[in-house]
DSSP file (Angstrom, degrees, kcal/mol; ACC not computed):
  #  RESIDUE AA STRUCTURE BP1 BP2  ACC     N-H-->O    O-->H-N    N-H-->O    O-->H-N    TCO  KAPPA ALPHA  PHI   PSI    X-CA   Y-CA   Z-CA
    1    1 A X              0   0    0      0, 0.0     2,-0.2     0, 0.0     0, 0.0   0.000 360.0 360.0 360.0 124.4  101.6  100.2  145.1
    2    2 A X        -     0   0    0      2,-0.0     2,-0.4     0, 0.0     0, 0.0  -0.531 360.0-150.5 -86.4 141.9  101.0  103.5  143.3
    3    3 A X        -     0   0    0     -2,-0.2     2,-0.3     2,-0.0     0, 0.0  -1.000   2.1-156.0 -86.5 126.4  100.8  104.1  139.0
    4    4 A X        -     0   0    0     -2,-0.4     2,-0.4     2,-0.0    -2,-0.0  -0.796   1.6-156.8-109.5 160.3  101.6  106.7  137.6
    5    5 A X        -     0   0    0     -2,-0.3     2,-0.4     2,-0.0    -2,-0.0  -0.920  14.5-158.6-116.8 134.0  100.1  107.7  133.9
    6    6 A X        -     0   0    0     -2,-0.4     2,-0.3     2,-0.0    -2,-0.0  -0.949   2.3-153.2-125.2 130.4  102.3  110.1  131.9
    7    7 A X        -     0   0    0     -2,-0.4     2,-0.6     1,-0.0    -2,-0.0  -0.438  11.0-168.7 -69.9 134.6  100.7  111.9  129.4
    8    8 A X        -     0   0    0     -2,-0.3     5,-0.2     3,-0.0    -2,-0.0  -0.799  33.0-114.9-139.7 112.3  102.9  113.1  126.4
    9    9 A X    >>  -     0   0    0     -2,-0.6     4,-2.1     1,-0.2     3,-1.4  -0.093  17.7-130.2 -76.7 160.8  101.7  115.1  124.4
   10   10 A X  H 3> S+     0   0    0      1,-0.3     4,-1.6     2,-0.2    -1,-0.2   0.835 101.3  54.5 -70.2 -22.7  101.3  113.4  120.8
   11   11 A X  H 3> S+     0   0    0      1,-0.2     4,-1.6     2,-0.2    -1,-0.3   0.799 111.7  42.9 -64.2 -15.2  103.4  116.8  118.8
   12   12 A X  H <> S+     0   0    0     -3,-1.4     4,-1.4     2,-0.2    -1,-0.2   0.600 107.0  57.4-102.8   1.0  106.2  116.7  120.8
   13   13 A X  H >X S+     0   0    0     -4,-2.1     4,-3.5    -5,-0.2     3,-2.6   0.972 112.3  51.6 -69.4 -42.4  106.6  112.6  120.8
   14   14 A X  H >X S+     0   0    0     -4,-1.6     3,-1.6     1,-0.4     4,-0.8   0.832 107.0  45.5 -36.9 -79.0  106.7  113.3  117.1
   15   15 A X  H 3< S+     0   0    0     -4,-1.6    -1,-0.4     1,-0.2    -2,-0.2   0.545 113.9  51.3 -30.2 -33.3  109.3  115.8  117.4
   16   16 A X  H << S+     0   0    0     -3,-2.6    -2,-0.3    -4,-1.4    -1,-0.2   0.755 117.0  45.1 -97.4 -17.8  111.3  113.4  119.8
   17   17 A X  H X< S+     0   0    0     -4,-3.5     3,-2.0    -3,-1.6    19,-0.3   0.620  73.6 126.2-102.3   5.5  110.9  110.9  117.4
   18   18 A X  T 3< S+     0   0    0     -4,-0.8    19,-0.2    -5,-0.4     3,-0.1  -0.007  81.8  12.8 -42.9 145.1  111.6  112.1  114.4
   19   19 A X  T 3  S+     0   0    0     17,-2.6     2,-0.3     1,-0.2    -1,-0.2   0.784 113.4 100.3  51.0  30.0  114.6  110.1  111.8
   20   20 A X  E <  S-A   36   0A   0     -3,-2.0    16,-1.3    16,-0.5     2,-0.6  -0.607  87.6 -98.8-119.6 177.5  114.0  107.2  114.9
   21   21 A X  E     -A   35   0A   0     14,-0.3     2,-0.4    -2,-0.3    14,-0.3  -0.919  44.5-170.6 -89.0 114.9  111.5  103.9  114.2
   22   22 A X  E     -A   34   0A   0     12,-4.6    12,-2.0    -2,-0.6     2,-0.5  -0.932  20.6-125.2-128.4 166.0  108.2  104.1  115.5
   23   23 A X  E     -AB  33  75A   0     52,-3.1    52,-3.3    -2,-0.4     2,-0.3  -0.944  23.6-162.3-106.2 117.6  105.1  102.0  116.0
   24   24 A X  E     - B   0  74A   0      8,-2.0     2,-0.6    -2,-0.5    50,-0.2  -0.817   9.9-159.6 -74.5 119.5  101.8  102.9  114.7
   25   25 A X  E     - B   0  73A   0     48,-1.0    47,-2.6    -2,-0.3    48,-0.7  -0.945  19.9-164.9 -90.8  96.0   98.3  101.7  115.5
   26   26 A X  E >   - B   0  71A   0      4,-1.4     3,-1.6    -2,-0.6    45,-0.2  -0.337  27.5-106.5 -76.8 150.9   96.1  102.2  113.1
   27   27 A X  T 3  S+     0   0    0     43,-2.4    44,-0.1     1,-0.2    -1,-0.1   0.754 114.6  50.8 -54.1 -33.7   92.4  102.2  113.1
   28   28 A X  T 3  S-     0   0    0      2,-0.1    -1,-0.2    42,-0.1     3,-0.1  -0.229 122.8 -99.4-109.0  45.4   91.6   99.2  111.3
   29   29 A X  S <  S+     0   0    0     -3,-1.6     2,-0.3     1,-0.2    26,-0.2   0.422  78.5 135.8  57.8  19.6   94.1   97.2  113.6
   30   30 A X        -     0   0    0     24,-0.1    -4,-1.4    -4,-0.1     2,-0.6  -0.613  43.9-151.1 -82.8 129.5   97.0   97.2  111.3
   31   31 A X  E     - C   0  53A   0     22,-3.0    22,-0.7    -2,-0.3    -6,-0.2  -0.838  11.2-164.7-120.6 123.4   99.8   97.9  112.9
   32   32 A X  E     - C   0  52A   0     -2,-0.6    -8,-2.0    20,-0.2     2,-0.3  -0.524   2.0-162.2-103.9 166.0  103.1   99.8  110.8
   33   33 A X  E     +AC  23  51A   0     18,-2.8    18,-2.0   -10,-0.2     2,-0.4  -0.979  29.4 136.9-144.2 105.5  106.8  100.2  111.8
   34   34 A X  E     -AC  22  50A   0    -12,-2.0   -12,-4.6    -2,-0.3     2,-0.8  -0.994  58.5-101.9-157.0 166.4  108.8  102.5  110.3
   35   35 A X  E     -AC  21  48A   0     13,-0.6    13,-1.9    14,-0.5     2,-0.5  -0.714  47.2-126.0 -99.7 148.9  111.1  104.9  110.7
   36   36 A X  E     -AC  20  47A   0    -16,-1.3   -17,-2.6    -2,-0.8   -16,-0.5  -0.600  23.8-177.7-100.1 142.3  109.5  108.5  110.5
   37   37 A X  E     -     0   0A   0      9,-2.4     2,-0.3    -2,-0.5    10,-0.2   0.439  60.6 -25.4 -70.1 -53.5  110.5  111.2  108.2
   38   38 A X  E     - C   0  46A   0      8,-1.9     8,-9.5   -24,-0.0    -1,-0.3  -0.916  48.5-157.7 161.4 164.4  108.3  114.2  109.0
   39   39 A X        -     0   0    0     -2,-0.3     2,-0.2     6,-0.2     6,-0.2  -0.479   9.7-137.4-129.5-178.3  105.2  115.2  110.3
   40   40 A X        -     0   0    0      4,-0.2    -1,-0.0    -2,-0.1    -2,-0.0  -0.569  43.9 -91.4-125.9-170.5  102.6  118.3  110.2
   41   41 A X  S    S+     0   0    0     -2,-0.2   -30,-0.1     1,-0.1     0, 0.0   0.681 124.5  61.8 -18.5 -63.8  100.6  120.1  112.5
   42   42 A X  S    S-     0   0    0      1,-0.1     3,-0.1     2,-0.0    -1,-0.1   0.570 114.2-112.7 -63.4 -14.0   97.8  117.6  111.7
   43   43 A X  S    S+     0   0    0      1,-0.3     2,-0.1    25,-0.1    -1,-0.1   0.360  70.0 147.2 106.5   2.8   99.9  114.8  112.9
   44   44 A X        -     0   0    0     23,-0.1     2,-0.5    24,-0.1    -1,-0.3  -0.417  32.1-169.3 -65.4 139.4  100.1  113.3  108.9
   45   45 A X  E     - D   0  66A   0     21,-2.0    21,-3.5    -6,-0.2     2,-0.5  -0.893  32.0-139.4-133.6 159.3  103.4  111.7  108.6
   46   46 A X  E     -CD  38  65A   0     -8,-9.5    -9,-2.4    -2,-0.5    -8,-1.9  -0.967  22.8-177.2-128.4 132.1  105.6  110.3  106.4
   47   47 A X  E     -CD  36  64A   0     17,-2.5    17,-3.2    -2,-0.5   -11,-0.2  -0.994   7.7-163.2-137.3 132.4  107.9  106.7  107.3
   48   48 A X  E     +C   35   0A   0    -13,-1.9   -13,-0.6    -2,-0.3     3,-0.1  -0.092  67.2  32.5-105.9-163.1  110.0  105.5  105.4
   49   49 A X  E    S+     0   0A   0      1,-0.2   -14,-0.5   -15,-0.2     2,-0.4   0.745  89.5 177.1  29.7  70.5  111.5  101.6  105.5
   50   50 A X  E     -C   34   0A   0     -3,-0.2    11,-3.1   -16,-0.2    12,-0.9  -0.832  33.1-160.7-115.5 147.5  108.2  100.9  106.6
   51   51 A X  E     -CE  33  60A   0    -18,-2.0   -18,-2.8    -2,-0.4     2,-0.3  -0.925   8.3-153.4-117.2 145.4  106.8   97.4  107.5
   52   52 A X  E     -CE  32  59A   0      7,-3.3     7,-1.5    -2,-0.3     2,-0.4  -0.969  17.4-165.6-118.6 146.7  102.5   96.9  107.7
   53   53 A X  E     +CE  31  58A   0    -22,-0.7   -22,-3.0    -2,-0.3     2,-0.4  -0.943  11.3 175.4-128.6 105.1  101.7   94.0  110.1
   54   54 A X        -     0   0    0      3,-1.9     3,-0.5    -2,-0.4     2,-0.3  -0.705  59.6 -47.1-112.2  64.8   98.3   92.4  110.1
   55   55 A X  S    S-     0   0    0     -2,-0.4   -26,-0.0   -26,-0.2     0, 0.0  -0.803 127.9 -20.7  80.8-135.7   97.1   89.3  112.1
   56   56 A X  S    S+     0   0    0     -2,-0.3     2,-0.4    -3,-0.1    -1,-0.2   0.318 117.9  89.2 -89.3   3.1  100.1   87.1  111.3
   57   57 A X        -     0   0    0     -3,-0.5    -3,-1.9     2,-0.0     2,-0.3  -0.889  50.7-162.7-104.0 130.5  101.7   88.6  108.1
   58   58 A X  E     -E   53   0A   0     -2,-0.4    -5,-0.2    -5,-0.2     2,-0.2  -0.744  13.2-168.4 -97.3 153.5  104.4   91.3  107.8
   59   59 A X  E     -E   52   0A   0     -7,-1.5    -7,-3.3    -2,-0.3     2,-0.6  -0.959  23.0-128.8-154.8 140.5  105.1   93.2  104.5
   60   60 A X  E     +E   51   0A   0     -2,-0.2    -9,-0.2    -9,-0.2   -11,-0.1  -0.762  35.8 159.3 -92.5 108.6  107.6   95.3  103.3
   61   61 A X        -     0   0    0    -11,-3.1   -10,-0.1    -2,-0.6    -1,-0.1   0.386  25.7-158.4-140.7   6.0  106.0   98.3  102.0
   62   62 A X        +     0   0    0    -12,-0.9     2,-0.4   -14,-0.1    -1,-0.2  -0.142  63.8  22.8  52.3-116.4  108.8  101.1  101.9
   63   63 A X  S    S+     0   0    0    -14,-0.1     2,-0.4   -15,-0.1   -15,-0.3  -0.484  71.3 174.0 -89.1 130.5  108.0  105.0  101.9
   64   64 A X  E     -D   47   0A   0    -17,-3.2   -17,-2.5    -2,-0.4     2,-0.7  -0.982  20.9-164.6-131.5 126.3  104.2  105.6  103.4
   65   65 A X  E     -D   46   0A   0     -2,-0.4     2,-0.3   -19,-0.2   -19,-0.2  -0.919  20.4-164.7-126.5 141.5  102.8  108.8  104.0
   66   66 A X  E     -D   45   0A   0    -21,-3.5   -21,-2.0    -2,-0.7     2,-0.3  -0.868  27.3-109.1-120.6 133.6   99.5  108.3  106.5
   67   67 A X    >>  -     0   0    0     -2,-0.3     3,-1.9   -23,-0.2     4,-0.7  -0.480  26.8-123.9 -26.2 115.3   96.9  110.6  107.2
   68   68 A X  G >4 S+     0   0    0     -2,-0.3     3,-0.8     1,-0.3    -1,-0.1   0.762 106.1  57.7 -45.9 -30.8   97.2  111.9  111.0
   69   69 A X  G 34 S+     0   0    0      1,-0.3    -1,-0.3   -43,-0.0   -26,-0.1   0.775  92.8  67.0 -86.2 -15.0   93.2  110.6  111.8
   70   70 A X  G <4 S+     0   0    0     -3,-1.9   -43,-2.4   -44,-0.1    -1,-0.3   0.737  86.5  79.9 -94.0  -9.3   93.8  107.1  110.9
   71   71 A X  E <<  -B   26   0A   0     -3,-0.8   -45,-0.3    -4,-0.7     3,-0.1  -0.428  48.5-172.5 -93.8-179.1   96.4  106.2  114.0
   72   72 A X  E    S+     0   0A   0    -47,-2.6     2,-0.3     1,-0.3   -46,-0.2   0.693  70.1  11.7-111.1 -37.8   95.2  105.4  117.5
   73   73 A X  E     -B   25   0A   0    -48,-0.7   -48,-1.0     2,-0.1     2,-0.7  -0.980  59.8-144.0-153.6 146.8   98.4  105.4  119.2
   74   74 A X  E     -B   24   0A   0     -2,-0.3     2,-0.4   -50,-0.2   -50,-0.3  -0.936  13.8-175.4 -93.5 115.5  102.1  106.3  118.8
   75   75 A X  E      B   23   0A   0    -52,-3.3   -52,-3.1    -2,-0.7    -2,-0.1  -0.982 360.0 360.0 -98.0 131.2  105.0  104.1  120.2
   76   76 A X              0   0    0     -2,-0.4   -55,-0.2   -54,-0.2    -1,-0.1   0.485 360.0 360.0 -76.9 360.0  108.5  105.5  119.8
């Protein structure tokens, strides 16, 4: 049994996910859920309806706009 890894590159997930809900990994293991808004070049975004999730608490934390350096990983 074979894997295969597909690489994607992280401006055009943006682009495919733009006005959708995505999942954020952040550096200091926090992880937010919102749906994104816009982006930059630098990968800074803005999500709106956003939830932050931390160990075992969710919080409601509405319009976030995040520095591009702070995520680790994008899931649409």
């Amino acid at each position: 049994m074979a894997f295969v890894i597909v690489m994607v590159m992280p401006l055009a997930l943006l682009e495919k996910s733009l006005n959708k809900r995505v999942t954020l990994l952040l550096k200091d293991n926090r992880m937010l859920e919102g749906r994104l808004v816009g982006y930059d070049e630098f990968m800074n975004m803005v999500l709106e309806d956003t939830e932050e999730r931390k160990a075992e608490q969710t919080r409601k934390i509405g319009s976030v706009i995040l520095r591009g350096n702070n995520v680790v990983s994008i899931s649409p």
